[in-house]
C-alpha positions as CSV (number, residue, x, y, z in Angstrom):
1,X,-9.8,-32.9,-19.4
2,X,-8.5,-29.2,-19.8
3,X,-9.3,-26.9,-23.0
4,X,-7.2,-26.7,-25.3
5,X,-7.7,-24.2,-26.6
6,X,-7.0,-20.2,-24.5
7,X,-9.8,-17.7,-24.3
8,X,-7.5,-15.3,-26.4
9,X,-7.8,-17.8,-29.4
10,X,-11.5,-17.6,-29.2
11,X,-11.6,-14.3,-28.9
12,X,-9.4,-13.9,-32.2
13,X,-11.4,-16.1,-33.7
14,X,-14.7,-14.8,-33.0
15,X,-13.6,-11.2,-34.4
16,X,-12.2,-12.5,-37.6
17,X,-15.4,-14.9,-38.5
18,X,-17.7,-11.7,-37.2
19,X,-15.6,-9.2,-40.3
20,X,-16.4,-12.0,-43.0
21,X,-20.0,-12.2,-41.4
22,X,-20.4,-8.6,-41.8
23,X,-19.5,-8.5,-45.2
24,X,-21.2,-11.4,-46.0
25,X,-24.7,-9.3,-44.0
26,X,-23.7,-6.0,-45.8
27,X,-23.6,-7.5,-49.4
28,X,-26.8,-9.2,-48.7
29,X,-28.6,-6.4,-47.6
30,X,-27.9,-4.3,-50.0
31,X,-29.5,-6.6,-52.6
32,X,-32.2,-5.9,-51.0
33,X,-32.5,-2.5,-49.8
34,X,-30.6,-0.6,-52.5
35,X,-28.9,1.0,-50.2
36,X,-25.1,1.6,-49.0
37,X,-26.9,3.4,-45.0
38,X,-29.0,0.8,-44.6
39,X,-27.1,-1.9,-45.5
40,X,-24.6,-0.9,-42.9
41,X,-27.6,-0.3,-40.2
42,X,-28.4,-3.4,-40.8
43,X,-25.4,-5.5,-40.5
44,X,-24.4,-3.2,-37.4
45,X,-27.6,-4.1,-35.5
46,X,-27.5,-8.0,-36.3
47,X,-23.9,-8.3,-35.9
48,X,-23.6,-6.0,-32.4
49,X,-24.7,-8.9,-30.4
50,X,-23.5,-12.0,-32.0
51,X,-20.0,-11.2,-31.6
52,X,-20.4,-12.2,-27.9
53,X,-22.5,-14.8,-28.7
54,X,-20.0,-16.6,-30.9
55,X,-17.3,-16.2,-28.0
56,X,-20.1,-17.6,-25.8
57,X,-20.5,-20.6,-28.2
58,X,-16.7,-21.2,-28.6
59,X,-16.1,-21.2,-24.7
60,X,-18.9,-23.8,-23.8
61,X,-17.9,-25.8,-27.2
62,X,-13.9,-25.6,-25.5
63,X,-15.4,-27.4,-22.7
64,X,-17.6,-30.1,-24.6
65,X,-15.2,-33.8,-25.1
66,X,-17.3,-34.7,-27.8
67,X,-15.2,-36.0,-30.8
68,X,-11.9,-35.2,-28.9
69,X,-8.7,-37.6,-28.1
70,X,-7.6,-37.5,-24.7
71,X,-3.9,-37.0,-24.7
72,X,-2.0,-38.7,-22.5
């Protein structure tokens, strides 16, 4: 069975869920820290390398049949 879904779509997909994660990482920081510079440190160094992770995940998940219809 093929993918059906193109590396371009994961790719857009990973960038847009990584925005709303950042947010989501900056907001929460700054609760904690008080701060608008660390709260962006912060969510830059967590969200540097899961950007490429997410793609990773998407790309091995495009290849996985599990809960999939075959179409004929």
């Amino acid at each position: 069975m093929v993918s059906l879904e193109k590396s371009q779509r994961s790719i857009v997909k990973s960038v847009t869920y990584r925005l709303l994660s950042i947010a989501a990482d900056m907001i929460a920081a700054y609760f904690f820290t008080q701060s608008a510079v660390a709260s962006i440190g912060i969510a830059a160094v967590i969200n540097s390398y899961s950007i490429v992770l997410y793609y990773l995940h998407e790309r091995v998940w495009a290849h996985i049949h599990l809960g999939r219809r075959k179409i004929v």
